[in-house]
C-alpha positions as CSV (number, residue, x, y, z in Angstrom):
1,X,113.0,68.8,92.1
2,X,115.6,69.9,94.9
3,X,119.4,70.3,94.5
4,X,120.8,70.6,97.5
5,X,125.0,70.2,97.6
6,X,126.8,69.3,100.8
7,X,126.3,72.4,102.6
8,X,128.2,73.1,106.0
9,X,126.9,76.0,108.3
10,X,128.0,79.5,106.5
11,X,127.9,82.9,108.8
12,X,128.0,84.8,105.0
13,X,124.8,86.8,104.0
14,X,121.9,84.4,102.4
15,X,119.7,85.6,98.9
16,X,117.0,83.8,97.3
17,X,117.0,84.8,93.8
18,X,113.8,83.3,91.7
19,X,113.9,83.3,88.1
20,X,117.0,82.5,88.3
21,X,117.8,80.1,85.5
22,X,119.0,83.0,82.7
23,X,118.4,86.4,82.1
24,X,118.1,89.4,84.6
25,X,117.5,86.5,87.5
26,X,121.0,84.8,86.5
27,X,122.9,88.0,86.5
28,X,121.2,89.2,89.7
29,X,122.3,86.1,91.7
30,X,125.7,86.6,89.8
31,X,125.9,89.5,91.6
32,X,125.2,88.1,95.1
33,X,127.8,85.8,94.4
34,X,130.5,87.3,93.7
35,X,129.8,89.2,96.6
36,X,130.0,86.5,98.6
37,X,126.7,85.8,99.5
38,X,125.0,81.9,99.7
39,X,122.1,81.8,97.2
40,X,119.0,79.6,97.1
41,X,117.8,80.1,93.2
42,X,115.1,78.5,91.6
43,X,113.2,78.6,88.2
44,X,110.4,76.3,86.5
45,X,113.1,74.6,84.2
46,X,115.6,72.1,84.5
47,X,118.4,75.0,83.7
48,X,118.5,76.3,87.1
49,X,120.6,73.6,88.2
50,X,123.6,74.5,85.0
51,X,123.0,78.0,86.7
52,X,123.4,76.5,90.1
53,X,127.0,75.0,88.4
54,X,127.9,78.5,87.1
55,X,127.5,79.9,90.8
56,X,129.3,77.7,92.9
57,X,132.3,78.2,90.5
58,X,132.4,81.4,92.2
59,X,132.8,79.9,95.4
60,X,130.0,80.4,97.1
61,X,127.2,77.6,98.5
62,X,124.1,77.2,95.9
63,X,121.3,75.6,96.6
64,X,119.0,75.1,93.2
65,X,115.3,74.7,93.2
66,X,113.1,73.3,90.0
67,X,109.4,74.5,90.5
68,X,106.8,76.4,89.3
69,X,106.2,79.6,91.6
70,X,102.9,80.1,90.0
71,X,101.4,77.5,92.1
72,X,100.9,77.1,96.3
73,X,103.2,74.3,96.3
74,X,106.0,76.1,94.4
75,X,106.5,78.5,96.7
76,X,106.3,75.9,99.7
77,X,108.5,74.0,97.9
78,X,110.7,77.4,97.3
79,X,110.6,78.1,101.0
80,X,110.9,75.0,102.8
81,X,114.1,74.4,101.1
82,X,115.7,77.6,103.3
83,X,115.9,75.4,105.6
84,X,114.7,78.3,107.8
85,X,117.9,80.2,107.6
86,X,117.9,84.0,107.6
87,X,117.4,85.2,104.7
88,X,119.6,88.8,104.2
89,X,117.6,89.6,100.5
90,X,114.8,88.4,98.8
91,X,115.1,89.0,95.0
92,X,111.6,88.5,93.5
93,X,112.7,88.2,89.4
94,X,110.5,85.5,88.7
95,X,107.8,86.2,85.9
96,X,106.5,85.7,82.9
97,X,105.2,87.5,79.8
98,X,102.4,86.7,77.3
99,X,101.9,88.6,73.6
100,X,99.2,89.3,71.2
101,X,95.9,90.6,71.4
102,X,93.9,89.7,75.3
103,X,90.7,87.8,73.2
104,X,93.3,85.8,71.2
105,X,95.3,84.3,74.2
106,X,94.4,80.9,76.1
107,X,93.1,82.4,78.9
108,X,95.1,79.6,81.0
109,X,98.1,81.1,79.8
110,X,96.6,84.4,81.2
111,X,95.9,83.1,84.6
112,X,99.4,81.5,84.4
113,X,101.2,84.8,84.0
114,X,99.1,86.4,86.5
115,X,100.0,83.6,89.0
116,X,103.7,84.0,88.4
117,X,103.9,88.0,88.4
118,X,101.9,88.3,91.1
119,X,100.3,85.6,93.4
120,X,103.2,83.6,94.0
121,X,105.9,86.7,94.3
122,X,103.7,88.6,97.3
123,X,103.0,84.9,98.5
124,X,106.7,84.6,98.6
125,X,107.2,88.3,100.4
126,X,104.9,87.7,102.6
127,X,107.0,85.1,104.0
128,X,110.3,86.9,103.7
129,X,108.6,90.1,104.6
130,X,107.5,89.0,108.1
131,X,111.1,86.9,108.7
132,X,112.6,90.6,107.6
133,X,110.4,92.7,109.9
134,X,110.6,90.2,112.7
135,X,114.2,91.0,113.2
136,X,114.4,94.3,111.3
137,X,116.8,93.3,108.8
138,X,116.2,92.7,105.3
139,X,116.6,93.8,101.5
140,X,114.0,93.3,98.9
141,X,114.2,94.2,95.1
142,X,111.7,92.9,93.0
143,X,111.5,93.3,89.2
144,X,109.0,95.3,87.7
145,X,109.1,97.4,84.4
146,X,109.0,100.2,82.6
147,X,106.0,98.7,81.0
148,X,103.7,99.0,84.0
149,X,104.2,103.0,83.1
150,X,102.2,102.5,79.8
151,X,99.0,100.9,78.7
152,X,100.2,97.2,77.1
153,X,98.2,97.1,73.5
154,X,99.0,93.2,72.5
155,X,100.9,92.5,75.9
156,X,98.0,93.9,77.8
157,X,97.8,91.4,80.8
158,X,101.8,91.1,81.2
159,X,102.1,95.3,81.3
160,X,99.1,95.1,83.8
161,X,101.0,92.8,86.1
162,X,103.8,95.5,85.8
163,X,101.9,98.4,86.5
164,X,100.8,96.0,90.0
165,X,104.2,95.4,91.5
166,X,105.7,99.2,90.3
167,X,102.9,100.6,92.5
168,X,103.1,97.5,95.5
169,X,107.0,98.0,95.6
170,X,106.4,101.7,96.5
171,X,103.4,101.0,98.8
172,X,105.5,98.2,100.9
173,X,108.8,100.6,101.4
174,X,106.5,102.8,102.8
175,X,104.7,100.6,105.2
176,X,108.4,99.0,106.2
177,X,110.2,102.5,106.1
178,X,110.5,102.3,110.1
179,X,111.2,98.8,110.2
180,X,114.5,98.4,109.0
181,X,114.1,96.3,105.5
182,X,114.4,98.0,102.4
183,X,112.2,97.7,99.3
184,X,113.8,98.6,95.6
185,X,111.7,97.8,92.8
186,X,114.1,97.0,89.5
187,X,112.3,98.9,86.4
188,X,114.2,97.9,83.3
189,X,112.6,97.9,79.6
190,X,113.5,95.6,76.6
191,X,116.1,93.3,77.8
192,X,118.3,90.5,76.1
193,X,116.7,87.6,77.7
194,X,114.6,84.5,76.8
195,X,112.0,87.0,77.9
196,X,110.4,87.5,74.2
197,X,110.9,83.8,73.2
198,X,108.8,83.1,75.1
199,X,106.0,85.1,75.5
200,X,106.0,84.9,71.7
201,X,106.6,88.0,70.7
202,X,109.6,87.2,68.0
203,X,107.7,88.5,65.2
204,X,107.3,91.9,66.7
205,X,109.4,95.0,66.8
206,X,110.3,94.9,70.2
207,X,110.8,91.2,70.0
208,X,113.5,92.1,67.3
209,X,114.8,96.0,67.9
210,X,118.3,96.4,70.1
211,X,117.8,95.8,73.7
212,X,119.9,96.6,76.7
213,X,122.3,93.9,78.2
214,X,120.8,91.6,81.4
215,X,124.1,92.1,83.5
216,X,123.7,95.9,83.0
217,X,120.5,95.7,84.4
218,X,120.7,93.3,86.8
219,X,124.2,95.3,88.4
220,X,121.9,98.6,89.0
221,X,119.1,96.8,90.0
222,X,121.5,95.2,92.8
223,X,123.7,98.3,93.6
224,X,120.1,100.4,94.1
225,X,119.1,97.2,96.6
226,X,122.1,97.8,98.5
227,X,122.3,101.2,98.2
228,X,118.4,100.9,99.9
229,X,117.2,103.4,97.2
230,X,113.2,103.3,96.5
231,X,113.6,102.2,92.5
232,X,115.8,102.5,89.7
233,X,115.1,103.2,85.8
234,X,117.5,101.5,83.7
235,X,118.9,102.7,80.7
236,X,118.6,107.2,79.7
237,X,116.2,105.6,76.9
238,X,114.1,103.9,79.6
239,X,114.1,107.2,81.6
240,X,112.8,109.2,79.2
241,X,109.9,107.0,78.3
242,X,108.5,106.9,81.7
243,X,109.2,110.9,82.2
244,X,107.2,110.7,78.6
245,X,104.2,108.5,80.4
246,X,103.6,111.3,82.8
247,X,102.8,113.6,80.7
248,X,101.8,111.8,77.2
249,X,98.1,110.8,77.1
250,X,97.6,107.2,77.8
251,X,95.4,107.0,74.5
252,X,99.0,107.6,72.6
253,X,101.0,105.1,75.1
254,X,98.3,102.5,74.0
255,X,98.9,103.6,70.3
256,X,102.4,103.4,70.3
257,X,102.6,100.5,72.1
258,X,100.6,99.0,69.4
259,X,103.3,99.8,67.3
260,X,105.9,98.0,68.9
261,X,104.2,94.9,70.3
262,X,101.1,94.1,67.4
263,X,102.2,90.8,65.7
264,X,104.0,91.1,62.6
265,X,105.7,94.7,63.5
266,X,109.0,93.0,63.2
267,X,111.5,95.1,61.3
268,X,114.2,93.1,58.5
269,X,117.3,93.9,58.5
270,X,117.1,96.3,55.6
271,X,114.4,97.4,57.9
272,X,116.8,98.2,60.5
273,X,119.7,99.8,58.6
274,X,117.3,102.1,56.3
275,X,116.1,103.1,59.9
276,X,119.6,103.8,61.2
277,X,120.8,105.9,58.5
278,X,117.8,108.0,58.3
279,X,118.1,109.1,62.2
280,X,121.6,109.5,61.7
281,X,121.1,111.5,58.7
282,X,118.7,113.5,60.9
283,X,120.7,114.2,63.5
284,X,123.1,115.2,61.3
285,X,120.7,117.7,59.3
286,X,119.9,119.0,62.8
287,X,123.1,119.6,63.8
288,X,124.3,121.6,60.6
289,X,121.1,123.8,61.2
290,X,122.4,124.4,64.9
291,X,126.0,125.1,63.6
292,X,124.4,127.8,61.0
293,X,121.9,129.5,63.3
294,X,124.7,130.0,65.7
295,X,125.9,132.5,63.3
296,X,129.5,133.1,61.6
297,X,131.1,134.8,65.0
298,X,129.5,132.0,67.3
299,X,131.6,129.7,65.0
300,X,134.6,131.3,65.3
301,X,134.4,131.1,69.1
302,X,133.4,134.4,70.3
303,X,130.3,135.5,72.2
304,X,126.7,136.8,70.4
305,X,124.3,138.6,72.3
């Protein structure tokens, strides 16, 4: 299903923005907006066109596209509806994640995140790609994770699919470096999105732990596009993590992943506060310790050798 509004010929810059309905995908094409840029969005639910609505109060043109990008025809669909207008930035969002353990999941629900993460996003790219190189112009960003840094125990197929476009993001700048278009791959961890909703991961502790806001994300994921920079981490947290996945043995990742993703992990409220207090009863335990070993002239401002 197309929505297409009465468009009249625009000189402004043109984005297509999938996964686009809510979330990181909503916020990113927020962003082109109110830049001023026209936006063809799409997303595999009838919400894309209330996004669509949302858009165009900003004033710019919106075109809305319903279909699945996990199949041949959705990304036709997807592309034939650019009417084949220049396209200034490809924002490859769309995707889709899948929880518990890989031998209890449908396996069509495998193969459907697969198709979404990854064989209809390069399909897409590869048609952007070549209109980008062709005239050497052109930003891309596309949304990995943080998670394709770490073995995914009980999300093992969706962190996979990460650890994919995090290494093809880097691989493409590189091949395009002399061409004029840009790659930026978008690496954010838990977000507050639909995301773990629907890949059925409510009863987990990263399903239900504090997670970093999608316009956050989504505004350094487009200011590193523009900016043409090779990736960005989002959030200190995040950094740490994947400066942690360098150097922690990927037997542990896998074990600590465990910990956050197995089903049932999900912490209760009492949970959570009992948590809170006890780290900030730590830190405060290891501050007093740092304020004694500093010794009593430290404290009173002067210098110890």
């Amino acid at each position: 299903m197309n929505d297409f509004p009465d468009a009249v010929p625009s000189s402004r810059p043109f984005a297509i923005v999938t996964g686009a309905s809510s979330g990181i995908g909503l916020e990113l094409a927020r962003c082109c907006a109110q830049r001023g840029w026209d936006l063809l969005i799409a997303a595999d639910e009838a919400a894309i066109h209330d996004a669509a609505q949302q858009l165009r109060a900003l004033g710019t043109q919106v075109q809305a596209v319903q279909a699945d990008l996990a199949t041949p025809r959705g990304v036709e669909q997807l592309w034939d509806a650019a009417g084949g207008r220049v396209v200034d930035a490809l924002l490859a969002n769309a995707g889709r994640g899948l929880g518990r353990g890989f031998l209890d999941q449908d396996f069509g629900a495998e193969r459907h995140v697969l198709d979404t993460n990854l064989t209809g996003t390069l399909a897409l790219l590869h048609k952007a790609g070549r209109q980008m190189r062709e005239r050497r112009s052109g930003r891309i960003l596309i949304t990995g994770s943080i998670a394709g840094y770490m073995p995914g125990t009980y999300q093992a197929v969706y962190n996979g699919s990460k650890a994919f476009l995090d290494s093809f993001a880097y691989a493409l700048r590189e091949e395009l470096k002399d061409s004029g278009v840009s790659v930026t791959c978008l690496m954010p961890g838990p977000t507050e999105t639909k995301f773990f909703e629907r890949a059925d991961l409510m009863d987990t502790r990263v399903g239900t732990m504090k997670k970093d806001d999608a316009a956050m994300v989504a505004r350094q994921g487009f200011e590193a596009m523009l900016a043409g920079k090779p990736a960005v981490v989002t959030g200190l947290k995040n950094k740490l993590q994947v400066a942690a996945s360098h150097v922690v043995p990927d037997t542990a990742l896998a074990r600590a992943h465990a910990k956050q993703a197995a089903p049932g992990t999900a912490q209760t409220p009492a949970q959570k506060s009992a948590k809170a207090v006890a780290g900030a009863l730590g830190g405060l335990a290891l501050l007093s310790a740092w304020w004694l070993l500093r010794g009593p002239s430290a404290r009173r401002g002067q210098v110890t050798v």
